[in-house]
HTML snippet that shows the backbone in 3Dmol.js (N, CA, C, O; Angstrom):
<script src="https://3Dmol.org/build/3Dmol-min.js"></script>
<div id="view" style="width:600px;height:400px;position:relative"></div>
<script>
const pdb = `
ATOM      1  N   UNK A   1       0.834  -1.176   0.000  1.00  0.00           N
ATOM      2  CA  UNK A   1       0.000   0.000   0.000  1.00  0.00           C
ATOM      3  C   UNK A   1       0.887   1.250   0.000  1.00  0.00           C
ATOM      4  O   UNK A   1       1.889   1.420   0.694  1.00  0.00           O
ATOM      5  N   UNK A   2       0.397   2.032  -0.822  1.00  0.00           N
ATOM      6  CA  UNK A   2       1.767   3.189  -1.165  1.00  0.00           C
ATOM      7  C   UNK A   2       0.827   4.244   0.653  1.00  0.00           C
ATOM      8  O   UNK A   2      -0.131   4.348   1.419  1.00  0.00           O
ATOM      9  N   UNK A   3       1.939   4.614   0.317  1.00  0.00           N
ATOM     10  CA  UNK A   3       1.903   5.775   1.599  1.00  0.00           C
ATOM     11  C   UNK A   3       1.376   7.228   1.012  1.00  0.00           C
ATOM     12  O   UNK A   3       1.873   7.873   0.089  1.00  0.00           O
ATOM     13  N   UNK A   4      -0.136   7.654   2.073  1.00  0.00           N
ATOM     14  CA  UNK A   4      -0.252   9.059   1.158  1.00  0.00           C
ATOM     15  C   UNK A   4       0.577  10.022   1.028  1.00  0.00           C
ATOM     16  O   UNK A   4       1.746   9.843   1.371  1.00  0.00           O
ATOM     17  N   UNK A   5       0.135  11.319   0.478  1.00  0.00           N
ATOM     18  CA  UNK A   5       1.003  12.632   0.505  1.00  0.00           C
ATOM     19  C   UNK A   5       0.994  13.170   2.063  1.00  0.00           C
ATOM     20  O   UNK A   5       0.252  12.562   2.835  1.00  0.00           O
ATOM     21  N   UNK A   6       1.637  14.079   2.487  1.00  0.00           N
ATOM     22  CA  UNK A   6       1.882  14.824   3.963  1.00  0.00           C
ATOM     23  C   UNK A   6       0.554  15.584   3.706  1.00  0.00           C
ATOM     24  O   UNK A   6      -0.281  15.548   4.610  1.00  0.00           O
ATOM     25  N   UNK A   7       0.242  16.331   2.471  1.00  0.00           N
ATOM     26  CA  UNK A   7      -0.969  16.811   2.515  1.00  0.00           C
ATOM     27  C   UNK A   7      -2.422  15.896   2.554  1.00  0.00           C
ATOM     28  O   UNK A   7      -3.519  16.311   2.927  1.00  0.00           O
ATOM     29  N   UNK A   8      -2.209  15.019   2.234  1.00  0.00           N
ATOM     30  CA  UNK A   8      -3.505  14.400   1.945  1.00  0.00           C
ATOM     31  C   UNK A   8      -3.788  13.776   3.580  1.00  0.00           C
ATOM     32  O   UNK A   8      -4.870  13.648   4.152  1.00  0.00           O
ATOM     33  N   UNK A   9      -2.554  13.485   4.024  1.00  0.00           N
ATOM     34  CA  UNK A   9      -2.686  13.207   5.689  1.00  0.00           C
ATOM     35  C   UNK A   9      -3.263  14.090   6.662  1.00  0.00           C
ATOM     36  O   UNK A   9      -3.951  13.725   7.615  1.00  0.00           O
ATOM     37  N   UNK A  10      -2.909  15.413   6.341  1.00  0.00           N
ATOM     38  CA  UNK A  10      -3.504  16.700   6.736  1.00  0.00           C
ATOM     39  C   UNK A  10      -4.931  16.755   6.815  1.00  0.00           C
ATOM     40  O   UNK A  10      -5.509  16.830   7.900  1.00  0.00           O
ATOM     41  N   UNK A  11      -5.681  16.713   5.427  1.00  0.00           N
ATOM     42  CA  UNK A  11      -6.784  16.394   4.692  1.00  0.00           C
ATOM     43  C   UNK A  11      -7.482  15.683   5.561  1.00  0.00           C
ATOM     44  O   UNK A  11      -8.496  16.140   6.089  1.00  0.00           O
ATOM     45  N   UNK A  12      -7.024  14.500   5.805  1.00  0.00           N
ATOM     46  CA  UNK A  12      -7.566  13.232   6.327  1.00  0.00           C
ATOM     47  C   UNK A  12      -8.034  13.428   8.179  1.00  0.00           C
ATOM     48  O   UNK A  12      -8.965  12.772   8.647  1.00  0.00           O
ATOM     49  N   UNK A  13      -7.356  14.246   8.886  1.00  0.00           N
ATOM     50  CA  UNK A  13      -7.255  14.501   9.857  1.00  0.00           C
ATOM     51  C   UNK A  13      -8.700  15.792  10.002  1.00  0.00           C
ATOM     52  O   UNK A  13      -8.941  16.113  11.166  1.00  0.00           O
ATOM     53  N   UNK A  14      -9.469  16.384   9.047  1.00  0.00           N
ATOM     54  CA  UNK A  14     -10.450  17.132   9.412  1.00  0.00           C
ATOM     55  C   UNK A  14     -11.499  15.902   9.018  1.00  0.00           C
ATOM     56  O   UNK A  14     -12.536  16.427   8.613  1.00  0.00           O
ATOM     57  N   UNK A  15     -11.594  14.513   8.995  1.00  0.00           N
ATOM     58  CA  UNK A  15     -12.571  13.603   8.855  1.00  0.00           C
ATOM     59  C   UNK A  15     -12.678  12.599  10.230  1.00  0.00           C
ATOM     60  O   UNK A  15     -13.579  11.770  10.357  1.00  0.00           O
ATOM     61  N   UNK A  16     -11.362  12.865  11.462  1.00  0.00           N
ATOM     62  CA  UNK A  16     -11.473  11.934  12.151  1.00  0.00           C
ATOM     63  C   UNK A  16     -12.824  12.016  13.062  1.00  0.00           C
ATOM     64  O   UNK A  16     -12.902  10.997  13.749  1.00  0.00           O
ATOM     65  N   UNK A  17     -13.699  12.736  13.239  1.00  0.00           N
ATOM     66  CA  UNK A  17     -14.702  12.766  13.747  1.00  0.00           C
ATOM     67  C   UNK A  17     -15.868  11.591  12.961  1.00  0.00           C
ATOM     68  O   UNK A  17     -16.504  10.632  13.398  1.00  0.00           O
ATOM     69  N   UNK A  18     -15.748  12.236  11.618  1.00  0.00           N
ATOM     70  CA  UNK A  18     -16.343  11.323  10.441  1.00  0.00           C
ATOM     71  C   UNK A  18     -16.135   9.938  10.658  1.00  0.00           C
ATOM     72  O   UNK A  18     -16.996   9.118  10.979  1.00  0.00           O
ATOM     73  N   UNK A  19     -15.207   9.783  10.505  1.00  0.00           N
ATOM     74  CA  UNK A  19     -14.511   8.316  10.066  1.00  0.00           C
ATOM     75  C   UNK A  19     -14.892   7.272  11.706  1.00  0.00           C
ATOM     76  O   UNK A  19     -15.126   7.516  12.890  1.00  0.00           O
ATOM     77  N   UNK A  20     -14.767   6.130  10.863  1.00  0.00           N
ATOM     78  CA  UNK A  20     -15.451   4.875  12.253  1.00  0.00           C
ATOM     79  C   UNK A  20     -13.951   5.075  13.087  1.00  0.00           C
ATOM     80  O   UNK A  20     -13.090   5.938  12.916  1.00  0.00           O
ATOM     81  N   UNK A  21     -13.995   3.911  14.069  1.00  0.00           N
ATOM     82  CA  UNK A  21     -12.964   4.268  15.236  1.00  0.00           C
ATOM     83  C   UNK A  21     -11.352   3.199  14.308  1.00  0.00           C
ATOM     84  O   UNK A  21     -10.185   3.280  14.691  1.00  0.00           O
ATOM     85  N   UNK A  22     -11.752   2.494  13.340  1.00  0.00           N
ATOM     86  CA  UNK A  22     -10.747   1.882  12.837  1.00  0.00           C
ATOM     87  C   UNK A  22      -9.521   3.167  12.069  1.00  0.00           C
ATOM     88  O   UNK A  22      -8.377   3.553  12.310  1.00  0.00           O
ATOM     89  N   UNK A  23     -10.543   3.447  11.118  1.00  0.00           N
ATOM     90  CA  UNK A  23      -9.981   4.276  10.258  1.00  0.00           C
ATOM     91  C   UNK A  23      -9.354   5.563  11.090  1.00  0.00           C
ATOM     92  O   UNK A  23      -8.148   5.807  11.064  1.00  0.00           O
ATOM     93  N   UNK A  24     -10.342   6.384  11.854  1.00  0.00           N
ATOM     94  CA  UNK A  24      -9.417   7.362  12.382  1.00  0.00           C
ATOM     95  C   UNK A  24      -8.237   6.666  13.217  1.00  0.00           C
ATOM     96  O   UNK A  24      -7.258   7.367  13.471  1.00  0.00           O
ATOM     97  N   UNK A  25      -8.259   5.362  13.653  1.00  0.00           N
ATOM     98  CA  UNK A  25      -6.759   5.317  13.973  1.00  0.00           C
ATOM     99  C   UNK A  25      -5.682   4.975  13.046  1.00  0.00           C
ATOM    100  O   UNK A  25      -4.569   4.896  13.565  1.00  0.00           O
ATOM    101  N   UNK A  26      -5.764   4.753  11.772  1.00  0.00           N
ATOM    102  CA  UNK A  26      -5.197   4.482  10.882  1.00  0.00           C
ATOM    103  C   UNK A  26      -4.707   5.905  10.267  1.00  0.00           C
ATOM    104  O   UNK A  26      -3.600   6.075   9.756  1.00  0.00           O
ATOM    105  N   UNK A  27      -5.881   7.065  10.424  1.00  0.00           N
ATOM    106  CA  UNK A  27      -5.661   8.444  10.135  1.00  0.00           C
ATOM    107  C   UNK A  27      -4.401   8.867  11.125  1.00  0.00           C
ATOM    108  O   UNK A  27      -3.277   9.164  10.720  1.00  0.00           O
ATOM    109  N   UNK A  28      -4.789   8.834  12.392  1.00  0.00           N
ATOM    110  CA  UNK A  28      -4.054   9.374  13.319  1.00  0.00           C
ATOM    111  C   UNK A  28      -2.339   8.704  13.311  1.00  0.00           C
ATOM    112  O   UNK A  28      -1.330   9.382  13.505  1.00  0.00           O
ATOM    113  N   UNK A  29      -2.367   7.640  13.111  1.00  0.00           N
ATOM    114  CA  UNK A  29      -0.319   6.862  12.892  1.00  0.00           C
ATOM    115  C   UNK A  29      -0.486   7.523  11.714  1.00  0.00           C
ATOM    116  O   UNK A  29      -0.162   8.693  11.919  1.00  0.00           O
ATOM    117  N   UNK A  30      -0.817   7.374  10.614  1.00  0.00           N
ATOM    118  CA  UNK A  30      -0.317   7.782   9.267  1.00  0.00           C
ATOM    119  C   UNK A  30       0.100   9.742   9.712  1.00  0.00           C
ATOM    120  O   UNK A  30       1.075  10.134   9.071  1.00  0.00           O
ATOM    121  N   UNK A  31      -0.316  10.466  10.342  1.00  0.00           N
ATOM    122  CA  UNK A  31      -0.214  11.377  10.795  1.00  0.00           C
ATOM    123  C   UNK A  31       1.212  11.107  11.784  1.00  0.00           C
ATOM    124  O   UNK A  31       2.137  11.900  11.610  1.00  0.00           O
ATOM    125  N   UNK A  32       1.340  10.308  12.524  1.00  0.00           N
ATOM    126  CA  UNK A  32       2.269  10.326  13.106  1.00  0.00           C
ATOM    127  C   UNK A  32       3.554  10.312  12.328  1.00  0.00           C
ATOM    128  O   UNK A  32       4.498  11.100  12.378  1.00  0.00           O
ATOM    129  N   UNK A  33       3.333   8.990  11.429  1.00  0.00           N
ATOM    130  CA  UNK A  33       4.601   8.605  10.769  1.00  0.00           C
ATOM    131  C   UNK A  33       4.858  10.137  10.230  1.00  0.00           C
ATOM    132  O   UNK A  33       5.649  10.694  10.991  1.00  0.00           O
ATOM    133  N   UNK A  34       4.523  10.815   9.373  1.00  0.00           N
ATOM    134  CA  UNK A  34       4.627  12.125   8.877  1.00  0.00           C
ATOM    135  C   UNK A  34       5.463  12.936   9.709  1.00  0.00           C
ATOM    136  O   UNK A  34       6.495  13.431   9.258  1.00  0.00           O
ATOM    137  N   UNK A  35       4.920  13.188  11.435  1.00  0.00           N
ATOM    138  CA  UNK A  35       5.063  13.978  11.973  1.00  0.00           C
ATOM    139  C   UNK A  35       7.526  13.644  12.047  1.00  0.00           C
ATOM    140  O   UNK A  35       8.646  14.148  11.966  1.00  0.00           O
ATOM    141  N   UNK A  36       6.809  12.596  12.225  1.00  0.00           N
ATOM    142  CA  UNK A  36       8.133  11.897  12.202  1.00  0.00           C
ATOM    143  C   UNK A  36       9.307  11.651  11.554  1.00  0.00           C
ATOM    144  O   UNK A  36      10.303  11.229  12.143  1.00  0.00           O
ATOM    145  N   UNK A  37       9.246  11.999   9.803  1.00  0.00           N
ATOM    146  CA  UNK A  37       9.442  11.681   8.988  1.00  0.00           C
ATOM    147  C   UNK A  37      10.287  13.682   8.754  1.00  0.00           C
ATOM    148  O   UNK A  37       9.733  14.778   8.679  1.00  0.00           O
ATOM    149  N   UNK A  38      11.804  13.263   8.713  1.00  0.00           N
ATOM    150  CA  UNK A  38      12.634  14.790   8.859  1.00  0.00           C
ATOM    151  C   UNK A  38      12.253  15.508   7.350  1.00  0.00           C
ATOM    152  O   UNK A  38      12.297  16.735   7.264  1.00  0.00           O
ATOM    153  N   UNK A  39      11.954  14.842   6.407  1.00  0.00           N
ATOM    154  CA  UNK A  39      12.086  14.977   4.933  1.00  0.00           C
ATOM    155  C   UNK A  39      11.182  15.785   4.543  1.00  0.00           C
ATOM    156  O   UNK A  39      11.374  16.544   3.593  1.00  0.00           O
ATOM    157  N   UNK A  40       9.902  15.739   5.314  1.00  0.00           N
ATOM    158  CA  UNK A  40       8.145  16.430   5.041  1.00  0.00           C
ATOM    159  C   UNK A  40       8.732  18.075   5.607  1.00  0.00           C
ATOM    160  O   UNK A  40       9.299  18.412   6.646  1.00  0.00           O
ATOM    161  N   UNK A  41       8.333  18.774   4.511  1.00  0.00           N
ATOM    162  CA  UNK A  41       8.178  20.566   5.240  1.00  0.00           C
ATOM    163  C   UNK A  41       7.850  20.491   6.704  1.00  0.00           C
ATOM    164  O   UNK A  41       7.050  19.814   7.351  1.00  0.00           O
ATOM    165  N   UNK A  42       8.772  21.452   7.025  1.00  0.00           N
ATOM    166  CA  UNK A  42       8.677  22.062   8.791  1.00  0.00           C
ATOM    167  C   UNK A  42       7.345  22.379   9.105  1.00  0.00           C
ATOM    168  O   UNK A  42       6.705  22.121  10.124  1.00  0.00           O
ATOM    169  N   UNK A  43       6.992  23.029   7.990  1.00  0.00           N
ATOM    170  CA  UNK A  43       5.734  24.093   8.706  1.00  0.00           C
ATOM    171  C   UNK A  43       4.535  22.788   7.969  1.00  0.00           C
ATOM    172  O   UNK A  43       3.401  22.747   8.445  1.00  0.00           O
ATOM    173  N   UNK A  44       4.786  22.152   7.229  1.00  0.00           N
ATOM    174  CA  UNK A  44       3.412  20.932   6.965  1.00  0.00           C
ATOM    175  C   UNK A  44       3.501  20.245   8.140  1.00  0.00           C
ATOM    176  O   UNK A  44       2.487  20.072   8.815  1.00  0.00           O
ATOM    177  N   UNK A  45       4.713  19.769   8.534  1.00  0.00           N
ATOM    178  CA  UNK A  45       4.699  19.205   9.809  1.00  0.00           C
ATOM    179  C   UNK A  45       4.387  19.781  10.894  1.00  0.00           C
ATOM    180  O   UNK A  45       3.726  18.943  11.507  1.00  0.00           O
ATOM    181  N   UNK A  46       4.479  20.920  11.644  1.00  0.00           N
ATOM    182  CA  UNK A  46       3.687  21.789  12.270  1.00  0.00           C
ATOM    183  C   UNK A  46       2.069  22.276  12.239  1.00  0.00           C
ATOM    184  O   UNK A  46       1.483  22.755  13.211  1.00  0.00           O
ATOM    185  N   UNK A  47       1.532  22.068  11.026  1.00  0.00           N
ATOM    186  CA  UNK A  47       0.318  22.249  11.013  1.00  0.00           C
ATOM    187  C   UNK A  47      -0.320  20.759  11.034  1.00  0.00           C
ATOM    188  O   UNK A  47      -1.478  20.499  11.359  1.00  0.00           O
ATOM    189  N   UNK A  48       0.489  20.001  10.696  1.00  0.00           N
ATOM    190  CA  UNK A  48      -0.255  18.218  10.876  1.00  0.00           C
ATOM    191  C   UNK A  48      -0.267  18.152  12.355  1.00  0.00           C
ATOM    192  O   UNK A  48      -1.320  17.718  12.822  1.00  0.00           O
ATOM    193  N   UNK A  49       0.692  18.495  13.237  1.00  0.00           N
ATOM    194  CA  UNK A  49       0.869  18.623  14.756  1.00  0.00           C
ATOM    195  C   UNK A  49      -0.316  19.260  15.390  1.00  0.00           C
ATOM    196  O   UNK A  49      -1.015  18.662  16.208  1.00  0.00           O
ATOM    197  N   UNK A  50      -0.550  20.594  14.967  1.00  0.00           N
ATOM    198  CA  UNK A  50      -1.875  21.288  15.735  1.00  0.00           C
ATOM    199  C   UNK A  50      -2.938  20.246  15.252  1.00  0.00           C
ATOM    200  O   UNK A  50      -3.496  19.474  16.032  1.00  0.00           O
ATOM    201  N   UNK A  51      -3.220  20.291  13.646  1.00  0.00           N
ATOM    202  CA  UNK A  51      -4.360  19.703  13.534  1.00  0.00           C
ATOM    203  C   UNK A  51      -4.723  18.038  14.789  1.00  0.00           C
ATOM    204  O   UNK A  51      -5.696  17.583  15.389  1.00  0.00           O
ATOM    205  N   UNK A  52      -3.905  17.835  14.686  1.00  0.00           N
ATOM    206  CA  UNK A  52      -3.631  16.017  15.480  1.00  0.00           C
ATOM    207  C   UNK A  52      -3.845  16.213  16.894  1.00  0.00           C
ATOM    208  O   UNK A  52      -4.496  15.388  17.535  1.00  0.00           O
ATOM    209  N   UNK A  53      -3.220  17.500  17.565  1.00  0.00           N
ATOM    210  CA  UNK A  53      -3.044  18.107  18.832  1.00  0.00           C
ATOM    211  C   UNK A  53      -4.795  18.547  19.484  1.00  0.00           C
ATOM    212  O   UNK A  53      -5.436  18.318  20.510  1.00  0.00           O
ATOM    213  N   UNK A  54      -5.025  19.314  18.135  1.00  0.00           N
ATOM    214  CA  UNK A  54      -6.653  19.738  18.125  1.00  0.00           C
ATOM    215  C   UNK A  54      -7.835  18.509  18.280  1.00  0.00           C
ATOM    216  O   UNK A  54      -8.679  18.404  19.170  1.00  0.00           O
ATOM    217  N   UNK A  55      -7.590  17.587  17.063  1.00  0.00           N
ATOM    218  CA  UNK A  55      -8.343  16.133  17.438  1.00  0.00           C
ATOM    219  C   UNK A  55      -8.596  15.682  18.582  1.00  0.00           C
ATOM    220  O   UNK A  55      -9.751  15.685  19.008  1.00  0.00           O
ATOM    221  N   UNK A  56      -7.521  15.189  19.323  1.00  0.00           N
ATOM    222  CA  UNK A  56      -7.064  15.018  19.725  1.00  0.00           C
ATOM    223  C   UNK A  56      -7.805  15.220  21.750  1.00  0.00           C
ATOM    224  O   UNK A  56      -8.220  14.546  22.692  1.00  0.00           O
ATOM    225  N   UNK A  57      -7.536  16.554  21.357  1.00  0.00           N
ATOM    226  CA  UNK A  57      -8.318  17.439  22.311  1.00  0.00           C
ATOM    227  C   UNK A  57      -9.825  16.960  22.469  1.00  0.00           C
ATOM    228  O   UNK A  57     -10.200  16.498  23.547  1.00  0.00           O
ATOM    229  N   UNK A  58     -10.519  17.052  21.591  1.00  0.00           N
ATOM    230  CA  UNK A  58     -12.083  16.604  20.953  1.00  0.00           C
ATOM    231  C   UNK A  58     -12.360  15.577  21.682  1.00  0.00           C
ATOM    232  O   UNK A  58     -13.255  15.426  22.513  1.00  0.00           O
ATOM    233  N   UNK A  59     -11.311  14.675  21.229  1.00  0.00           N
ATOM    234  CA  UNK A  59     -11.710  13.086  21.585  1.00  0.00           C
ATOM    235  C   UNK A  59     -11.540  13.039  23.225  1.00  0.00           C
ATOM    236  O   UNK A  59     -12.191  12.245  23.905  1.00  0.00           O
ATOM    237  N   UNK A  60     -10.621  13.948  23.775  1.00  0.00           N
ATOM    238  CA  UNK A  60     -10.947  13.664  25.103  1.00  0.00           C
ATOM    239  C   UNK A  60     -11.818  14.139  25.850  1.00  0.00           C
ATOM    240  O   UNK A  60     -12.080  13.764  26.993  1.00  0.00           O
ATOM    241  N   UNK A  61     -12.541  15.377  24.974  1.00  0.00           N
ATOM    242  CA  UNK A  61     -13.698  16.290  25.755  1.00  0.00           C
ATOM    243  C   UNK A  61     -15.087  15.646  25.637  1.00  0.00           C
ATOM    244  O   UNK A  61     -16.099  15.727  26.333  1.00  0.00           O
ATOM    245  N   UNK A  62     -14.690  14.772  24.168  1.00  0.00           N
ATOM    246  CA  UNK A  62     -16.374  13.952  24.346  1.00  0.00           C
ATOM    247  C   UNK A  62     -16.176  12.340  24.924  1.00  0.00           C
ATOM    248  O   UNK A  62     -17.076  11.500  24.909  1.00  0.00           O
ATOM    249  N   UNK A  63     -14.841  12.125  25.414  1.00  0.00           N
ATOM    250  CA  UNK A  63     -14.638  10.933  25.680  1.00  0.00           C
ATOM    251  C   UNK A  63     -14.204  10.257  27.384  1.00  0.00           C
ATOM    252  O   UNK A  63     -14.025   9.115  27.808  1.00  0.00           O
ATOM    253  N   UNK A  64     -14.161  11.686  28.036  1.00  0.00           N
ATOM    254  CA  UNK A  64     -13.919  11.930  29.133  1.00  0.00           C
ATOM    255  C   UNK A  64     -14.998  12.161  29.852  1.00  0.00           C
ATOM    256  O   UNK A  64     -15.822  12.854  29.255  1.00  0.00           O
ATOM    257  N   UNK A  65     -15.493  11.621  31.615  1.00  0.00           N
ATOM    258  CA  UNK A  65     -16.454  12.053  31.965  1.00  0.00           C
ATOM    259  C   UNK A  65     -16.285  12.031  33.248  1.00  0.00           C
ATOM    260  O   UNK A  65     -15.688  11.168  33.892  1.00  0.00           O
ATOM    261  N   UNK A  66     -17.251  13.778  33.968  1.00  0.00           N
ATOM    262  CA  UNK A  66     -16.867  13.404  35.183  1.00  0.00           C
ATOM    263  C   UNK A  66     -15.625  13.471  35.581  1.00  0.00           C
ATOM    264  O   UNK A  66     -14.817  13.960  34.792  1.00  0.00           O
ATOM    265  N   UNK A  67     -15.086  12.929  37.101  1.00  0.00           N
ATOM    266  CA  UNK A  67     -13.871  12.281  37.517  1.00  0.00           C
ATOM    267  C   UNK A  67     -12.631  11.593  36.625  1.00  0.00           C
ATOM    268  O   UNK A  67     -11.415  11.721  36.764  1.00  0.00           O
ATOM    269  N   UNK A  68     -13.305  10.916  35.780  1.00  0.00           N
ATOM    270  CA  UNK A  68     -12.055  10.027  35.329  1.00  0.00           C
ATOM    271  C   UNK A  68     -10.981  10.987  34.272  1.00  0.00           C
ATOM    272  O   UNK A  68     -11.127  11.980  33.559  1.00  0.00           O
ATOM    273  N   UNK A  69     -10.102  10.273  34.552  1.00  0.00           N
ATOM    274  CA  UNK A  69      -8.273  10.617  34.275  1.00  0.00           C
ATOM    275  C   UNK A  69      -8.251  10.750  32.039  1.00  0.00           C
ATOM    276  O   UNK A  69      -9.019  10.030  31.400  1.00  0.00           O
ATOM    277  N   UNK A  70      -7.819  11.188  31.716  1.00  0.00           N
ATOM    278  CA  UNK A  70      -7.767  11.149  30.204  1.00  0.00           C
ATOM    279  C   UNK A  70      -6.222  10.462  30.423  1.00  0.00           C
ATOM    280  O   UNK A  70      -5.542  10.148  29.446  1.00  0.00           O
TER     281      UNK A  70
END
`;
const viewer = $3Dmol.createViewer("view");
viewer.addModel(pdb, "pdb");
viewer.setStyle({}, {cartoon: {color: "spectrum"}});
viewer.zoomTo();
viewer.render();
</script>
């Protein structure tokens, strides 16, 4: 399976709400590997970071309840 573009990973990351719980984790590593990856633009890599950082956030505000620990 070829590996997407840094942009299309970007892309992919305003659907993780969309997407079932498989796929957004498949969204979210493919995002990682990127983040990871020295070769991808600074600043694409910086905006894949907020966007992922932002998700991220989401998932713990609707996934968190009450007392318990994120």
């Amino acid at each position: 399976m070829e590996k997407p573009s840094p942009k299309t990973v970007y892309e992919n990351l305003d659907e993780l709400e969309k997407a079932d719980v498989v796929t957004s984790a498949c969204y979210r590593q493919l995002a990682q590997d990127v983040l990871a990856d020295p070769d991808v633009n600074e600043t694409l890599r910086q905006d894949i970071a907020d966007r992922l950082q932002q998700a991220n956030h989401l998932l713990a505000i609707n996934n968190v309840e009450g007392d318990e620990s994120y």
